[in-house]
VEXTORZA-322315 format. One record per residue (C-alpha): residue in one letter; x, y, z. Coordinates in pm, 1 decimal, always signed. Layout:
BEGIN
NODE  A  X  Y  Z
...
//
This chain:
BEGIN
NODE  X  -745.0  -3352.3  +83.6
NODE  X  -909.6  -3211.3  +452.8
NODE  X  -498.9  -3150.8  +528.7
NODE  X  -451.2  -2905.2  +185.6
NODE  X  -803.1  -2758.1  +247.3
NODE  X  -712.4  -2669.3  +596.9
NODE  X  -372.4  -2513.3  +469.2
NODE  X  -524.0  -2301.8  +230.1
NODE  X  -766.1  -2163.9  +433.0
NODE  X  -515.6  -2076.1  +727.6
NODE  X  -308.7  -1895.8  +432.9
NODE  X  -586.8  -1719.9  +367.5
NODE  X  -678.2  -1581.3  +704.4
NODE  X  -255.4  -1457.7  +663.7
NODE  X  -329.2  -1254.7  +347.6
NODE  X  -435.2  -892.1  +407.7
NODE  X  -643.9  -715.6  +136.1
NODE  X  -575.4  -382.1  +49.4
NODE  X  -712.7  -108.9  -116.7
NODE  X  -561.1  +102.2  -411.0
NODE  X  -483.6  +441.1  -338.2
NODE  X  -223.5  +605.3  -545.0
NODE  X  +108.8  +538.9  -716.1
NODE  X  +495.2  +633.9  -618.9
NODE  X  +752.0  +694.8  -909.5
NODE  X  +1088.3  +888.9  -965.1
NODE  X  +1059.4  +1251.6  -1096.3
NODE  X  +1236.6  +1264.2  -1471.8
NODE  X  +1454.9  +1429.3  -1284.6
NODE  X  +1572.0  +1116.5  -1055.2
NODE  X  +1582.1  +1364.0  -789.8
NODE  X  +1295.1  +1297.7  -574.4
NODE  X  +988.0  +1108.1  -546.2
NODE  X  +650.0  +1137.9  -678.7
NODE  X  +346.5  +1032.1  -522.6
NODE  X  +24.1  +1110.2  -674.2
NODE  X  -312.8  +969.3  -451.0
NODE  X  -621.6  +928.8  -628.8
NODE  X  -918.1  +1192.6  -434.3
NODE  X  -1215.3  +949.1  -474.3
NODE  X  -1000.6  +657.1  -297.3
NODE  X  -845.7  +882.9  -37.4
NODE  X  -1153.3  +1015.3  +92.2
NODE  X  -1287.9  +623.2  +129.7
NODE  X  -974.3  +544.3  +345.6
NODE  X  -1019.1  +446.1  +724.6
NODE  X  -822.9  +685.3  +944.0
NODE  X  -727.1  +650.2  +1279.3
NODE  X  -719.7  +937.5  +1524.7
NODE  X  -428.1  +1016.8  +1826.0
NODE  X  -429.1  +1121.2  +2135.9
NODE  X  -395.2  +1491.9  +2058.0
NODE  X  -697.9  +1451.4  +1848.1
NODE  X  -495.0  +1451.8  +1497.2
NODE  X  -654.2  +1242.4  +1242.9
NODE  X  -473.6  +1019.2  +1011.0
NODE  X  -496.1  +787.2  +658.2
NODE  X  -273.5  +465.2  +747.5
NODE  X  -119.8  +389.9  +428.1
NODE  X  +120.1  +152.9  +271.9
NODE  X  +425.5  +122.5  -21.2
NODE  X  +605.2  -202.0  -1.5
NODE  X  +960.4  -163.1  +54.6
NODE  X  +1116.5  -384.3  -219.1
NODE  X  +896.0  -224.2  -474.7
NODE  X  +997.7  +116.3  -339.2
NODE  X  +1357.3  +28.3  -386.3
NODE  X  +1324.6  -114.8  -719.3
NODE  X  +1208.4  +198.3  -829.8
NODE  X  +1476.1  +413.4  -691.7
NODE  X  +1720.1  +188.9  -865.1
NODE  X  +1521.9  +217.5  -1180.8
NODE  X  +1437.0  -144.9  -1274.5
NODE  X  +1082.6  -54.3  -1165.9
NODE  X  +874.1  +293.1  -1307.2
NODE  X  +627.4  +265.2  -1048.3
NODE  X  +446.2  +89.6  -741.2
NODE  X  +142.0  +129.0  -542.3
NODE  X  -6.9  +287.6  -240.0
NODE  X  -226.3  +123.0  -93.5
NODE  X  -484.6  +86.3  +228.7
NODE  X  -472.0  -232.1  +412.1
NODE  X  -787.2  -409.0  +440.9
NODE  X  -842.8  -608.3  +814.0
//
């Protein structure tokens, strides 16, 4: 039992948590994306800020997801903040 106890808690130390920020779907359309982003979540984003002095929100939309819904066999999928 110590061996699956130690597993699980070294998987979850790998898992990230992330915050929900928005969605992504196809306009009716099919011609182009739409990405609505919730105001109350967006403002409690971390940013991070360049060298020029530019801030940013560091955001994220899982590939596969993306894809399905280009391809239609998804209507939408998240943006979301990670979490360290």
């Amino acid at each position: 039992m110590a061996k699956n106890s130690k597993t699980e808690k070294n998987m979850d130390d790998v898992e990230n948590k992330s915050n929900l920020v928005g969605y992504v779907r196809r306009s009716n359309a099919g011609g182009a994306i739409k990405v609505s982003i919730n105001n109350d979540a967006f403002s409690e984003c971390e940013t991070y800020v360049t060298s020029d002095g530019q801030e940013y929100v560091p955001l994220v939309i899982s590939l596969n997801a993306l894809n399905k819904v280009l391809i239609g066999e998804r209507v939408v999928t998240t943006i979301s903040q990670i979490v360290d």
